[in-house]
N, C-alpha and C positions, 0 to 999 in steps of 0.2 A: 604475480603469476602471468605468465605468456601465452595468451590465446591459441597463438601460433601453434602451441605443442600442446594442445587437446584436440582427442578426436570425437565427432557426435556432439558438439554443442552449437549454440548460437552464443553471437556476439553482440551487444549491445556498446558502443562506445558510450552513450547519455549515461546507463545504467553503470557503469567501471568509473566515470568522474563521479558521479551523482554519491556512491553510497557510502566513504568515511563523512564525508561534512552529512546524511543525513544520519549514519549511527550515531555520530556523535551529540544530535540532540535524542537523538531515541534511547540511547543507553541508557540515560538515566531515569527514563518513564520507565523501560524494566526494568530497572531495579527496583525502585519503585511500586510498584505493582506488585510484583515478587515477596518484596518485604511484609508491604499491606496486607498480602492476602496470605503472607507465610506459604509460599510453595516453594515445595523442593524443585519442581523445573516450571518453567510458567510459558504455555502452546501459543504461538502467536499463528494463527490465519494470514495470508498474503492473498490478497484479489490480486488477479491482473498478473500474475507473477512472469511473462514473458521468457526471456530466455532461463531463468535460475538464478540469476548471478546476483540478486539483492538474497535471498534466501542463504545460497552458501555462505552467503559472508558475511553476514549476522549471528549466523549458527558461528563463525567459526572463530567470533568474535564474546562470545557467552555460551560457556558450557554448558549451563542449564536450559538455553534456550530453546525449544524446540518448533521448529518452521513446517506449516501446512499451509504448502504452495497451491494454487486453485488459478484456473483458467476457463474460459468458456469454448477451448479446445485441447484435445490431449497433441497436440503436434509436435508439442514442446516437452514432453515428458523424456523423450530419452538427455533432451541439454538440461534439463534440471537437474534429473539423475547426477549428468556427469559432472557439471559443475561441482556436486555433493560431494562425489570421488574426489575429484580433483583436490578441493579444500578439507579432504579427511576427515568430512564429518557426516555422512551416510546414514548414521545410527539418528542425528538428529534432524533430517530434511524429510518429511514424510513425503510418499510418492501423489503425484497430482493428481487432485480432486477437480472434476467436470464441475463449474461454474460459474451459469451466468446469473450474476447476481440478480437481475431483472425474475428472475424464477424461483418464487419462493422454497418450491421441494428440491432445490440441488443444493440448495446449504447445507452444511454437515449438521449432523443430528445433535449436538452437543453446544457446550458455551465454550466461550472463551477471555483468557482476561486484557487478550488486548488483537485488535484486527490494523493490517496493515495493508495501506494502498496508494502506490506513485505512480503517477500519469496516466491514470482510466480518463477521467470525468470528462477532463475535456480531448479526448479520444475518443466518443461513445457517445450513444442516443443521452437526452436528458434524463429517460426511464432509467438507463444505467445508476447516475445519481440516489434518484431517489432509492430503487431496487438496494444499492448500499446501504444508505440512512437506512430503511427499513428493516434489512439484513443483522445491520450491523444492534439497531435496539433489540432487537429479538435473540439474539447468539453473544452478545458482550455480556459478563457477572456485570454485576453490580458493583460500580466504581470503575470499572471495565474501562478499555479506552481505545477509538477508533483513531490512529494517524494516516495522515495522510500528505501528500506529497504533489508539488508542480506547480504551475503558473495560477494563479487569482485573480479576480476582479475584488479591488479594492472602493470602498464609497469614497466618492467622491475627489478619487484620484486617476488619472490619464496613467493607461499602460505605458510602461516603457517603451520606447520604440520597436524595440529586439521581440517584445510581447505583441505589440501590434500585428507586425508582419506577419509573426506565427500566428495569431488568431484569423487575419484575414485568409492564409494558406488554408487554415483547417479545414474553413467554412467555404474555401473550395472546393476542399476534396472530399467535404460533406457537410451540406448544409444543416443538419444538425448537430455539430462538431462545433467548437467554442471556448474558450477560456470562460469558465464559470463565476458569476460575482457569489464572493465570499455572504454576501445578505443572503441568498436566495439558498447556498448550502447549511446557513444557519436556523434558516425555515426547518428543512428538513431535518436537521438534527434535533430541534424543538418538539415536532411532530412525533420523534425516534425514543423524548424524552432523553439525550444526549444535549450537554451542553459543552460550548466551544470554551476551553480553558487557556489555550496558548499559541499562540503564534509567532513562528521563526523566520527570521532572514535567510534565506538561502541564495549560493552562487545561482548568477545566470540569471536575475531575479524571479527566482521561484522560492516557494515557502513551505514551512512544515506547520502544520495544522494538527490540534489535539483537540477532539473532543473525548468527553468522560459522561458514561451511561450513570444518571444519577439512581440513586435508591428507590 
């Protein structure tokens, strides 16, 4: 699809590299999920969802799928939308829900069987973090599964160098901004009663992260 020739959206370059190599570990946790829990369409929540362009092309990747995009501003609502046109799949992109996870009462009123989120944590106060964890044990079923997406802190290993720079940049451009160590998100999933089941290599070295809301 050619950016070029839509009108009303935003364009994320990261976001267009970034999201076959991450479907392609996520696809099979919907299935997955779907199977387990025997649903005929199975609702996936996106935090953070920026300009749309992970939402439409998930949706446009799994018929069953159905995306509720969420942001902690509506400014982006009409390039969600269009991305959804664009990729002909409208029927399943729900339109954007206000929030910020840090706020317990803007979470949607219901569960879900699995929540998705790439490049918050270390874009965002640490509250953001936990406001997820928290979110996410409270709104996931049971077996449920939060993924998540972008750069880590690993024990007892030295960032890349590519990871470095970016982390010093962040923490320029706000000192509470950071590449987050993967121990300190596993706290919180603990606390969430979410345990970490998997972890992926991804280009650029960023990784995809799976926890699963235990029984």
């Amino acid at each position: 699809m050619n950016p070029n020739s839509l009108t009303n959206i935003d364009f994320s370059p990261a976001a267009e590299r970034n999201r076959q190599p991450i479907w392609a570990l996520m696809s099979s946790w919907i299935t997955k999920i779907k199977n387990d829990h025997q649903l005929e369409q199975i609702d996936c929540l996106e935090i953070a969802s920026g300009t749309g362009q992970h939402s439409a092309f998930f949706a446009s990747q799994c018929k069953d799928l159905i995306m509720w995009p969420s942001d902690q501003s509506l400014e982006r609502a009409t390039s969600i939308m269009g991305w959804a046109q664009a990729s002909q799949v409208s029927e399943q992109v729900r339109p954007l829900h206000l929030l910020d996870v840090s706020q317990t009462e803007q979470w949607p009123k219901r569960l879900f069987p699995v929540i998705y989120c790439a490049n918050m944590v270390h874009i965002s106060p640490w509250s953001s973090a936990q406001g997820l964890f928290k979110g996410a044990g409270e709104h996931l079923v049971d077996q449920g599964i939060l993924i998540m997406y972008g750069p880590y802190r690993f024990e007892n290993q030295e960032l890349a160098p590519s990871n470095q720079a970016f982390d010093i940049s962040l923490k320029q451009r706000n000192p509470l901004w950071g590449i987050r160590d993967l121990s300190a998100l596993d706290e919180l999933a603990q606390q969430a009663k979410l345990k970490r089941v998997n972890v992926y290599d991804c280009p650029a070295n960023n990784h995809l992260l799976v926890f699963q809301k235990e029984e």
